[in-house]
C-alpha positions in Angstrom: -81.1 8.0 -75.9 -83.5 9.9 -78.0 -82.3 11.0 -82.1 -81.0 14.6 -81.8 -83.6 17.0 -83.3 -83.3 17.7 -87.3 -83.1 21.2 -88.1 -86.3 22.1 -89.8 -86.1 23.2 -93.5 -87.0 26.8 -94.5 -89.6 28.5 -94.8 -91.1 27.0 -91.3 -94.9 27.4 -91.5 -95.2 31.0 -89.4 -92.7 32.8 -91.4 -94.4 31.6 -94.6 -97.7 32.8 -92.9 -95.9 36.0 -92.6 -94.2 36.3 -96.1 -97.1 35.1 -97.9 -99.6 37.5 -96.7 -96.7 40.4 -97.6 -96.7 39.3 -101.0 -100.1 38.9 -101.1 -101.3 42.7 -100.2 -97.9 43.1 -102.6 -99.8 41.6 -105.5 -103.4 42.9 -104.8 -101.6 46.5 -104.3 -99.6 46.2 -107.9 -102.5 44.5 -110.0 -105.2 47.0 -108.7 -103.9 50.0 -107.5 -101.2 51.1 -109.7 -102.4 51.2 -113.1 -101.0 53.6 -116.3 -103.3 56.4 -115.1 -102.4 55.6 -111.3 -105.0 54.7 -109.1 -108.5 54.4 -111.1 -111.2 53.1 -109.5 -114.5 53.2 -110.9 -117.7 52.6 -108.6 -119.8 49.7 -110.0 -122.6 47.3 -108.6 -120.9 44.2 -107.1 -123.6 42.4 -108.6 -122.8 43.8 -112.4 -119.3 42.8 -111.7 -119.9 39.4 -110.8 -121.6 38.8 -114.2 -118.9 40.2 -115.7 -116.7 37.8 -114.0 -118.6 35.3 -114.9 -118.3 35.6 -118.8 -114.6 36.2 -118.6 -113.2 34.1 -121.5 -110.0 33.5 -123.4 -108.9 36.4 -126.2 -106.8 35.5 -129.2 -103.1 36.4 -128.8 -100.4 37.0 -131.0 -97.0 36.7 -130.6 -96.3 40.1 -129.1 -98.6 39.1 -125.7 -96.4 36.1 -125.1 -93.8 37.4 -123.1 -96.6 39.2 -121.1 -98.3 35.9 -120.4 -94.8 34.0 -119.2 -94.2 37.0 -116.8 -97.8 36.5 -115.4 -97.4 32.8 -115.1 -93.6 33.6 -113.1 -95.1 36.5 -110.9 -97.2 34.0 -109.3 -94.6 31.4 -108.9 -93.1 32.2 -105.3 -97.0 32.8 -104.3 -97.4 29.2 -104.5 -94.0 28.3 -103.0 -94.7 30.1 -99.8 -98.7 29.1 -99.6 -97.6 25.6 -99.5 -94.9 26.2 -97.4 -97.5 28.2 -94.8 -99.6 24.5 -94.9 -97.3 22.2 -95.1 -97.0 19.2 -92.4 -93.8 19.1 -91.2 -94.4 15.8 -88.9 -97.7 13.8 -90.6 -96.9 12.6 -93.8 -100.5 11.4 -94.6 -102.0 15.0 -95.0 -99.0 15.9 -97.5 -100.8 15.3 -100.5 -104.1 16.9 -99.1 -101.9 20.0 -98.3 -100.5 20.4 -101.9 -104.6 20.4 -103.3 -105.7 22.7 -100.6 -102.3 24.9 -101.5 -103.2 24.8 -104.8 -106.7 25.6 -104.2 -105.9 28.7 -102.4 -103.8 30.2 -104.4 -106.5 29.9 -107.6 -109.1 31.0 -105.2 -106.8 34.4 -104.8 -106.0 34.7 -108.6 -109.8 34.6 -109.2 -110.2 37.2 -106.3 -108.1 39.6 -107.7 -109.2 39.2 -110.7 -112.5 40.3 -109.3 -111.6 43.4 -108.0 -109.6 44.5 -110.8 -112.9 44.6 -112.5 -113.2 47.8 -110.1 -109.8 49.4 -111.8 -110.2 49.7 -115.2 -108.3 49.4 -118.1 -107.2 45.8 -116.3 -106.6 42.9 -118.6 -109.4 40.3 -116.8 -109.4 37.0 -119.7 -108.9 33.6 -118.9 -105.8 33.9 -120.5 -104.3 35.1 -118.1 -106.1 33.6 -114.9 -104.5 30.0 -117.1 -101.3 31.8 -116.7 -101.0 32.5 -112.9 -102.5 29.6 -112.0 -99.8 27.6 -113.5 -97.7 29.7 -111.9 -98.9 29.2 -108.8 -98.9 25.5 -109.3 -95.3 25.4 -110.2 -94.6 27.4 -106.9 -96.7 24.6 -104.9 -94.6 22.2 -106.9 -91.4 23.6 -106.1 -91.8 23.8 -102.6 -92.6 20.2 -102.4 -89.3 19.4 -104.2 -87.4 21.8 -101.6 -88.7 20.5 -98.8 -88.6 16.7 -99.8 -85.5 16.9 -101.5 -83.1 19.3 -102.3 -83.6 21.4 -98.2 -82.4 18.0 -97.0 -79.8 17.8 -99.0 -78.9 21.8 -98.1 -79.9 21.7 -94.2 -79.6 18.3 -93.0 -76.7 16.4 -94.1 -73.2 16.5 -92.4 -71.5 18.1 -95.8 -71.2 21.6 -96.6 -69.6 21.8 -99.2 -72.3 19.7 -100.7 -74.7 22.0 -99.4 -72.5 24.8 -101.3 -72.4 22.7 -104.4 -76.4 22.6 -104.3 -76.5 26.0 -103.8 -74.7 26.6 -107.0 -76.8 24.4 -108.9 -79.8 26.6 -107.6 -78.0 29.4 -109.2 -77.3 28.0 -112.1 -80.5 28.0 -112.4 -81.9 30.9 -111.5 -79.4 32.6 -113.5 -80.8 31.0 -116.7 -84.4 31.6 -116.2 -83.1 35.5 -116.0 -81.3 34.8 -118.6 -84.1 34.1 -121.0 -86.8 36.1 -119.4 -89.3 36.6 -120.1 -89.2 32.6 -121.5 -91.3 33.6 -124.8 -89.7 31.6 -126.7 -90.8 31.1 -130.6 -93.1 28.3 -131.2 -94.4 29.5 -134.3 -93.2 28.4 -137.8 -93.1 32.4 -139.1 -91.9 33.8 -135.3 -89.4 30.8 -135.2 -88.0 32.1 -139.2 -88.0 35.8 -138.3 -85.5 34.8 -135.1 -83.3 32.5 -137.6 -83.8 35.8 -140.1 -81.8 37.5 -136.9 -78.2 35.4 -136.5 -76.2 37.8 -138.3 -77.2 40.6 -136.3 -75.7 38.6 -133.7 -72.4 38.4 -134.7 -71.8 42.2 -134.5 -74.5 43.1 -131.7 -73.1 44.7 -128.4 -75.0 44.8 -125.2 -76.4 47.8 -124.3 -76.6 48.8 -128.2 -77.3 52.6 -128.1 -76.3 53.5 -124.4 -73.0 54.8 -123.2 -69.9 53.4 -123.4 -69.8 53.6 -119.4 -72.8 51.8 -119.1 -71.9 49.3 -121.9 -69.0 48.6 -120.2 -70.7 48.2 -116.7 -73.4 45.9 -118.1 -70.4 43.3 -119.2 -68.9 43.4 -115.7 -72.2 42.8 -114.2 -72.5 40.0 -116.8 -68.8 38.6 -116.2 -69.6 38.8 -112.5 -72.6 37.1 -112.4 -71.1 33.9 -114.5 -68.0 33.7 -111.6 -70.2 31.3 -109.3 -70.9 29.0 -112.6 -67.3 28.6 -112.3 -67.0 27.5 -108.9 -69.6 25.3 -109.4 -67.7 23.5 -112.5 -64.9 23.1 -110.7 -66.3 20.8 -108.0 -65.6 17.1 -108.5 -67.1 14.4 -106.6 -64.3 11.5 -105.6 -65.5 9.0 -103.3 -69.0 10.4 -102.6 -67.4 13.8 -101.5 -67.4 17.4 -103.6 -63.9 19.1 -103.6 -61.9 21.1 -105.7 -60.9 19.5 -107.7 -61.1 19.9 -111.4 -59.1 21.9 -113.5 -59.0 25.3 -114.8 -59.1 24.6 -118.5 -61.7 21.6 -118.1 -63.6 23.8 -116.1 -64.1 26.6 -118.8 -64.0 24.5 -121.6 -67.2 22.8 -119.6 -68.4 27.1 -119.0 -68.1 27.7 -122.6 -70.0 24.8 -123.7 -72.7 26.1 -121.7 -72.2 29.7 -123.0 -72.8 28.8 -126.4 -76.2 26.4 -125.4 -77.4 29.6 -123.3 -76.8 32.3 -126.5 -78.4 29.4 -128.8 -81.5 29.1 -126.8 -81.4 33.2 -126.2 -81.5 33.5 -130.0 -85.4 31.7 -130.0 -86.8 34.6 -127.4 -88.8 36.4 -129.1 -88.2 39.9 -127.0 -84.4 39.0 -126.3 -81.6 41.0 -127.9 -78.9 38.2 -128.2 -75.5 38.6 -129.1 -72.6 36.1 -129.7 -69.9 38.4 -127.9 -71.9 37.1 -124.6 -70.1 33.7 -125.1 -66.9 35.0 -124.3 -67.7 37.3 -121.9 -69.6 34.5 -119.7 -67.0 32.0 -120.1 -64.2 34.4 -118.9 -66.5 34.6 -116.1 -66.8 30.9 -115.6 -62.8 31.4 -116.2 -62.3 33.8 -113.5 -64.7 31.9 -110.8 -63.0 28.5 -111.0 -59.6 29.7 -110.9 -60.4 31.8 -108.1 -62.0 29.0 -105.8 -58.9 26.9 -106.5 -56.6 29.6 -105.4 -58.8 30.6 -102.8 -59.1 27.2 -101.1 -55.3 27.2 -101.1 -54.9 31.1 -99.0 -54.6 31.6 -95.6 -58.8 33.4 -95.4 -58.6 35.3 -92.3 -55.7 36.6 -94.0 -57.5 37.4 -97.3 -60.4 38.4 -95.2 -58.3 40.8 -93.7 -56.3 42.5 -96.7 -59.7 42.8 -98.4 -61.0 44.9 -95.5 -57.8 46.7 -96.0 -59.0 47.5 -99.7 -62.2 49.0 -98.9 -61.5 52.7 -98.0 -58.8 53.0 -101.2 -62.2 51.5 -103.5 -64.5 53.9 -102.0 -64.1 56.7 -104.6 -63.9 54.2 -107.6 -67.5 52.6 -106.4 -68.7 56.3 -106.4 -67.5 57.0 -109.6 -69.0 53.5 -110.8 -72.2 53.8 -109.6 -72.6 57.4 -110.9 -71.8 56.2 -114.6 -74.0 53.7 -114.3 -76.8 56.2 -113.2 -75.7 58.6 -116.1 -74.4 61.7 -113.1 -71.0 62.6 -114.6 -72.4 65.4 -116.5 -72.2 69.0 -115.9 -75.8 69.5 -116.9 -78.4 69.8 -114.1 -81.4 71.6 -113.5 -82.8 73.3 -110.6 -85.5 71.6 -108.2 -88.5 73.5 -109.1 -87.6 72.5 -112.7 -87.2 69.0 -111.8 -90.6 68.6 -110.0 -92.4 70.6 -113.0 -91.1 68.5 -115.7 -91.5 65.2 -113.4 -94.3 62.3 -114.2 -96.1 62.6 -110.4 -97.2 59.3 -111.1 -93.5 58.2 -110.3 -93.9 58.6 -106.5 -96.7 55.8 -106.6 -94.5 53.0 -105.0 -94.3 50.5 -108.3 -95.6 52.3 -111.0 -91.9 52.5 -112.8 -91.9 48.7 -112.1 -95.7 48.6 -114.0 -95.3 50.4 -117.1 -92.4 48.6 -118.6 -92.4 44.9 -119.3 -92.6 41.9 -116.7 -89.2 41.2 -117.7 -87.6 44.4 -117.6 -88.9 45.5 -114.2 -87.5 42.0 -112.8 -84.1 43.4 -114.6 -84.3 46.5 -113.1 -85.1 45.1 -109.6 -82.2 42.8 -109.9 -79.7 45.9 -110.7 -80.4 47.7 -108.7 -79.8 45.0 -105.8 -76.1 44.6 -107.5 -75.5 48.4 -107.4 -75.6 48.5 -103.9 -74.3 44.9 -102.6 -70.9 46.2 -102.7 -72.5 48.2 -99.6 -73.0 45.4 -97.8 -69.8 43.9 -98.6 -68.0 47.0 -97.3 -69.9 46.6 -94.1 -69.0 43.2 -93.6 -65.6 43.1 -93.9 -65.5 46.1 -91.6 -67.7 47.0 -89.3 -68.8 44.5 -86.2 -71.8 42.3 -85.8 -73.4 43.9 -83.6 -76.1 46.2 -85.4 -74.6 46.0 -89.2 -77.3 44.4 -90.6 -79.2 48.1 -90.0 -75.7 49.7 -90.7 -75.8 48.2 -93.8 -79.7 48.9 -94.3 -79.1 52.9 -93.7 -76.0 53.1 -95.9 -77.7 51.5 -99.1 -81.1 53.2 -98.4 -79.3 56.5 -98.1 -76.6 56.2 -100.8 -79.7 55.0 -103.1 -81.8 58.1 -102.2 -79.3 60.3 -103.5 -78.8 59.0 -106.1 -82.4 58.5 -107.2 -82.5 62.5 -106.0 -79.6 63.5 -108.5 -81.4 61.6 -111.3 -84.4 63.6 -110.9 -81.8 67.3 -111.2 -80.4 65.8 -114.4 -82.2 66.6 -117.7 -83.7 63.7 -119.5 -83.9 61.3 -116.1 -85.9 61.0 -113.5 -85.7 59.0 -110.4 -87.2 55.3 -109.4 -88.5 55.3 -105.4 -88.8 51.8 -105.5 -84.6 51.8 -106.0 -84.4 53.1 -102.1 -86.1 50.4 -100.5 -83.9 47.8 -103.2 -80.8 49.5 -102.2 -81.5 49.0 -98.4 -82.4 45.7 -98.3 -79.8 44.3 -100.9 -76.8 45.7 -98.7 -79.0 44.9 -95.5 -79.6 41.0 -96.8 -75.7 40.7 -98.1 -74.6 40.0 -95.0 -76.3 37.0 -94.4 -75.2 35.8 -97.7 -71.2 36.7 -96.8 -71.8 35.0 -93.6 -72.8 31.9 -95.2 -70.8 31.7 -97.9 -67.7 32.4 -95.6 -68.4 29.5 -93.5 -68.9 27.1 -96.0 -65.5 28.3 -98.0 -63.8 27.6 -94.8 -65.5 24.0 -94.9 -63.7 23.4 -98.5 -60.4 25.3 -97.3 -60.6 22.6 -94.6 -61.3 19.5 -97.4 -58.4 20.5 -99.1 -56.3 20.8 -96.6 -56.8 17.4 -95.6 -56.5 15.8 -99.2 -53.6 15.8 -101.9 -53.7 18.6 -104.8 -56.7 17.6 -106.9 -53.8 16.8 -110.1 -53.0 14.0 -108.0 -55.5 11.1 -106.8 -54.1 9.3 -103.9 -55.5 6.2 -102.2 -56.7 7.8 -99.5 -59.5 9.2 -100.9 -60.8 5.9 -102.6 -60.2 4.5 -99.3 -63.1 3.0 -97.2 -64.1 5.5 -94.7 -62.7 4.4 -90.7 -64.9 2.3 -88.5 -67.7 4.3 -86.6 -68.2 6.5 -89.9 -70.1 5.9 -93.3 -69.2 7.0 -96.5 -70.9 10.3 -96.3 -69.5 11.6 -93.4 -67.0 14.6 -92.8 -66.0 16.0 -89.9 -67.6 18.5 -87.5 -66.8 21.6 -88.0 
């Protein structure tokens, strides 16, 4: 009887094709095109600028091009990943390593391209230094997709466990969320830099985030900060008993595990150069970390089509607070506004070039602004999950956040002192639009742990059961089929 088919591990090699070549005219677009004067291109010989690429070489930096540098060498990092995804054998293992060089190969081949044409669209940065910088990004990308495919999208897609797909998932997190964390990585290596950030720990102590902004949106950038510690705090409350993750740890373990990691995270934040640390962060992260591990244990213990159900119930009475959220956030409650005309007079036109606003801040502020506005409009998505039915909500959900984000962006231009972001339309959309996916995962595999602990004793207690060996016909590993 033949082996039942493996499900393959994603990206497979056409969708890779497809998302590589997006992020490709993506990258050739934003290092070319959009440039602090907008579009710029000067007419030269070919041949004049192929001896000017030829006699590129590195430039002295100090310090302050660091951070610059890191977010060159991360822009090019899921590049790599989805190059070697697109040539990746799935089947001959032999070619594997010949796939990784010519992966690799590629992706330098299209750093040095760009770099090229960006001698066309002056006042570009073309150096070594920074060719160094995305080519190690794009190796780390190759590298990364080697390690998800070999190891850890086996671990997520192919084994019998979900919840030990979940925990995984978590880790991945985890880790994600502390590479944002300490964007843009620049972190000080130098004897002076590294005495000018010890010079800094007292400010610390009394620094609040979002020093100099409104209270509102002070307030809002803890929650978002609380919030996005909560899965940290599902993940430490996992155990592993007999080969299998459960629920099992306590509350008060769990945080005092989350604030052990809060405190590591604000030390290392204190050696980035361009970071603003401050020590209230501990507490506010742990009480995240606090809130997610009590809530999976209580959760695992509900009735969820229940809970499901009374959170649907919740969404038309949170309506008007979400409003009035995301209007604080965007600085709207005011009662002074300015007329249309007025607004396009005293506008920047070169705002309505898709990704300028993203290119004349930092690397790691426009991957902060990206990223909030995502979380402004995910509660869209939510909303549309709980409520509305399958059929056609992923474009439901699209529309709404596209929509609500457009007028918002549209009110920001009327007010005095603001000005709108077009790139936060598209965001909006596909944040609420892509949440679903999300939900529907994370549903199934909280149902999977509901299940586990169900069928096990309260984790205070360790009954023999689950040290047990597992019934004939079934390894160790196994669960049930859900």
């Amino acid at each position: 009887m033949p082996e039942p088919r493996q499900p393959g591990i994603w990206p497979a090699n056409g969708t890779a094709l497809l998302l590589s070549l997006g992020l490709l005219a993506l990258l050739i677009y934003s290092s070319t095109l959009v440039g602090p004067a907008g579009i710029n291109f000067v007419p030269r010989s070919p041949a004049d600028a192929w001896n000017a690429f030829l006699h590129m070489r590195f430039v002295p930096h100090g310090s302050d091009q660091q951070a610059d540098w890191m977010g060159n060498l991360l822009a090019l990092v899921p590049y790599g990943f989805l190059v070697a995804a697109t040539l990746w054998p799935r089947r001959i293992g032999w070619l594997k390593p010949f796939a990784f060089v010519v992966a690799l190969a590629w992706c330098v081949v299209t750093v040095l391209a760009v770099k090229y044409l960006q001698l066309f669209f002056p006042p570009r940065t073309v150096t070594l230094n920074y060719v160094l910088a995305q080519s190690l990004g794009c190796l780390i990308g190759c590298a990364g997709f080697v390690l998800w495919h070999e190891t850890v999208g086996p671990t997520l897609l192919r084994r019998r466990d979900p919840v030990a797909a979940l925990v995984t998932l978590l880790r991945l997190y985890l880790i994600a969320l502390v590479v944002f964390v300490l964007m843009p990585l620049d972190f000080a290596l130098q004897p002076a830099d590294l005495a000018a950030q010890i010079a800094r720990l007292p400010e610390t102590l009394t620094a609040v985030p979002g020093a100099g902004r409104p209270v509102a949106i002070r307030v809002l950038v803890i929650v978002a900060s609380v919030s996005a510690f909560v899965p940290v705090g599902m993940l430490l409350a996992f155990t592993k008993v007999a080969g299998r993750y459960r629920v099992g740890r306590g509350t008060v373990a769990a945080v005092t595990r989350g604030f052990c990691l809060a405190v590591a995270l604000f030390i290392l934040s204190t050696l980035v150069l361009s970071a603003s640390p401050a020590a209230i962060a501990i507490l506010y992260r742990t009480l995240g970390i606090a809130i997610g591990a009590a809530g999976l244990s209580w959760l695992v213990r509900q009735d969820l089509l229940r809970v499901r159900a009374r959170a649907a119930a919740t969404v038309p009475w949170l309506v008007i607070p979400y409003l009035l959220a995301l209007a604080l956030a965007n600085q709207l409650v005011s009662g002074a506004w300015r007329s249309w005309p007025d607004a396009m007079a005293q506008t920047n036109p070169l705002g309505w070039l898709p990704l300028y606003d993203y290119y004349i801040v930092t690397k790691a502020e426009a991957a902060k602004n990206l990223v909030g506005h995502a979380l402004m409009y995910l509660p869209v998505g939510l909303a549309v999950w709980l409520c509305a039915p399958r059929t056609g909500r992923m474009a439901l959900a699209f529309c709404l956040g596209a929509s609500l984000s457009m007028l918002v962006e549209v009110a920001r231009y009327l007010r005095p002192g603001l000005e709108g972001d077009i790139n936060a339309v598209a965001v909006g959309g596909l944040a609420a639009a892509l949440a679903l996916p999300l939900l529907d995962l994370a549903w199934a595999l909280l149902a999977a742990i509901a299940r586990r602990s169900a069928s096990v004793p309260a984790p205070r207690s360790r009954d023999r059961r689950d040290l047990a060996p597992p019934p004939a016909g079934r390894a160790a590993g196994d669960v049930e089929e859900y």
